[in-house]
TIKE-551726 format. One record per residue (C-alpha): residue in three letters; y, x, z. Coordinates in steps of 0.5 Angstrom, whole numbers, always signed. Layout:
<vexzas>
ALA / Y / X / Z
...
</vexzas>
This chain:
<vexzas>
UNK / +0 / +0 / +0
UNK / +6 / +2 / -2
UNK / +12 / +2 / +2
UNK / +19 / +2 / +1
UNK / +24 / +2 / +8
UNK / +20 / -3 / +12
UNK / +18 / -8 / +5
UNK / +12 / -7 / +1
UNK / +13 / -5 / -7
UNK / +14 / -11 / -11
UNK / +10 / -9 / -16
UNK / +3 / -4 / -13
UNK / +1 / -8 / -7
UNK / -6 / -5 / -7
UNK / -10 / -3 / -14
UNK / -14 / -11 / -14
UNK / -7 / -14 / -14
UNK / -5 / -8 / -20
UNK / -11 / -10 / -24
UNK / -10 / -17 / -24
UNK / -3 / -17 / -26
UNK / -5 / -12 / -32
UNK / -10 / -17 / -34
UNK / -5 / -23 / -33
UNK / +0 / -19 / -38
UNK / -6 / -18 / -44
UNK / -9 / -24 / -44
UNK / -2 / -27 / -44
UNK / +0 / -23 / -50
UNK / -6 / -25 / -53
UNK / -5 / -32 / -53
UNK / +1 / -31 / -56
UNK / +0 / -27 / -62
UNK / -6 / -32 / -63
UNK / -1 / -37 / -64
UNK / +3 / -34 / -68
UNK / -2 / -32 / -72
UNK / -5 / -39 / -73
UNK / +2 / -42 / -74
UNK / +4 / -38 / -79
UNK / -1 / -40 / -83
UNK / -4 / -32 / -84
UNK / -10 / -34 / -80
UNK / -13 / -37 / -85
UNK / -17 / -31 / -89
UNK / -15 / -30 / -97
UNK / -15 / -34 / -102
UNK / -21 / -34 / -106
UNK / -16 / -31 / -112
UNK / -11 / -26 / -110
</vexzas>
């Protein structure tokens, strides 16, 4: 546990919380560039004929 005049760091608490948070952001991300790609209509393959 980080510890910074008497409060604990906001951001490292202890390795599990640290874990989590990174795991959180990248399925996060994830989620949106699947969207994007799916509402941009490029998820779709190729065209039979390009």
């Amino acid at each position: 546990v980080l510890v910074h005049r008497g409060r604990r760091s906001l951001w490292i608490v202890n390795p599990t919380a640290r874990l989590s948070r990174v795991a959180l952001t990248a399925t996060l991300v994830l989620v949106g560039i699947g969207g994007f790609t799916r509402g941009s209509g490029s998820g779709y393959g190729c065209a039979d004929r390009w």
